[in-house]
N, C-alpha and C positions, 0 to 999 in steps of 0.2 A: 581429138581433144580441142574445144576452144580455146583460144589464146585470150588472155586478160585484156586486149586492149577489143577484142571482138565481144566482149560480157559487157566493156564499158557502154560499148556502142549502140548493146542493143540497150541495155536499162536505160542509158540518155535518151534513146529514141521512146522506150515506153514513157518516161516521164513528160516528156514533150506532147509526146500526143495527149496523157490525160492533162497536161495547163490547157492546150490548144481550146481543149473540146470544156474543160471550165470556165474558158471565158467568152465561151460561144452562149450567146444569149437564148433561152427560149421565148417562146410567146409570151412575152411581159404583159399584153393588152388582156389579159385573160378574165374575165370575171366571174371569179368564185365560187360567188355565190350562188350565181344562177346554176352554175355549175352541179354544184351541190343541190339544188332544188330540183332541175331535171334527172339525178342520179337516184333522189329522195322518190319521186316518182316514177323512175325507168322512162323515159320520154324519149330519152337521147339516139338518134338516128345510130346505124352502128353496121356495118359491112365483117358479120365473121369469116369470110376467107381472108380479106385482106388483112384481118386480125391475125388468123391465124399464121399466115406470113408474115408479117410485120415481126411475130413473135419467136418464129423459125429461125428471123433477120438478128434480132436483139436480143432476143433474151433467153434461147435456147441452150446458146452454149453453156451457161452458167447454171439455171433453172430446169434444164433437160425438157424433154419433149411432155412429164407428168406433171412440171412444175414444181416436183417436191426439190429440186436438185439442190439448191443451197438452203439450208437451215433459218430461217429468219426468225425462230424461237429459241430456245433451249434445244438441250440433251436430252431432258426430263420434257420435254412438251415442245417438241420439234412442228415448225408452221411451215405450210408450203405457203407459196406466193398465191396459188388459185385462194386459200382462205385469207389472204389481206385482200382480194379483188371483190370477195364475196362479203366481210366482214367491215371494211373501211373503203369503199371505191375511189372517195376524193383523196384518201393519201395517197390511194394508190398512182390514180393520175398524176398526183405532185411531184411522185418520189420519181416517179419514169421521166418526166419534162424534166427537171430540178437535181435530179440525184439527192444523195442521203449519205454526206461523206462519213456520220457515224458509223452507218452500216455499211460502208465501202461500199454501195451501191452507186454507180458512173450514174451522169446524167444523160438525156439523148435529147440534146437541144436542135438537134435537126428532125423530131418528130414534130407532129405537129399536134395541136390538141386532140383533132377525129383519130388520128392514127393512135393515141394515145387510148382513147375510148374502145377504139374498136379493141386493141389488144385486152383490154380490159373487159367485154365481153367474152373475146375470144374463149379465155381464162375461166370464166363465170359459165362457158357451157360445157365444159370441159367433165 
């Protein structure tokens, strides 16, 4: 049995880490738009193994290895993460830099925009 002051300890430690890594900045210098233009066109340079790692790293524990793992639709019309990568790619890049505390999705302000794309491929050949 845990003791009450070992529960304290560990939820102060979870909540510590998610401020930390909130006020870890990501690439602010980012521009959008082009962003959005090169995606509009698939242009975008893109390494899927490192994708695919990157994605084993961050996003599998939640997402699982098919991607469907957490719900990001309804009950009635349940979405995996691969159809936001195929459907919206620049939200998708946003929400992974930026987080989406609606969606209790963390941020990963220590990716960087390519690593961010690659995942995002990764996803899309999935």
């Amino acid at each position: 049995m845990i003791s009450p002051v070992t529960k304290f300890c560990r939820v102060l430690g979870f909540f510590c880490l998610v401020f930390v890594s909130s006020i870890t900045w990501a690439n602010t210098s980012v521009d959008w738009n082009w962003v959005k233009a090169q995606l509009q066109q698939n242009t975008l340079q893109r390494d899927l193994p490192r994708g695919k790692h990157l994605y084993q790293t961050y996003c599998q524990s939640c997402h699982f290895p098919d991607s469907n793992g957490v719900n990001l639709g309804s009950f009635r019309a349940p979405v995996g993460l691969k159809n936001i990568a195929q459907d919206n790619p620049l939200s998708f890049v946003e929400t992974l830099l930026y987080g989406d505390t609606e969606a209790q999705m963390p941020r990963f302000a220590q990716l960087q925009l390519q690593e961010a794309i690659d995942i995002l491929y990764y996803l899309r050949s999935l």
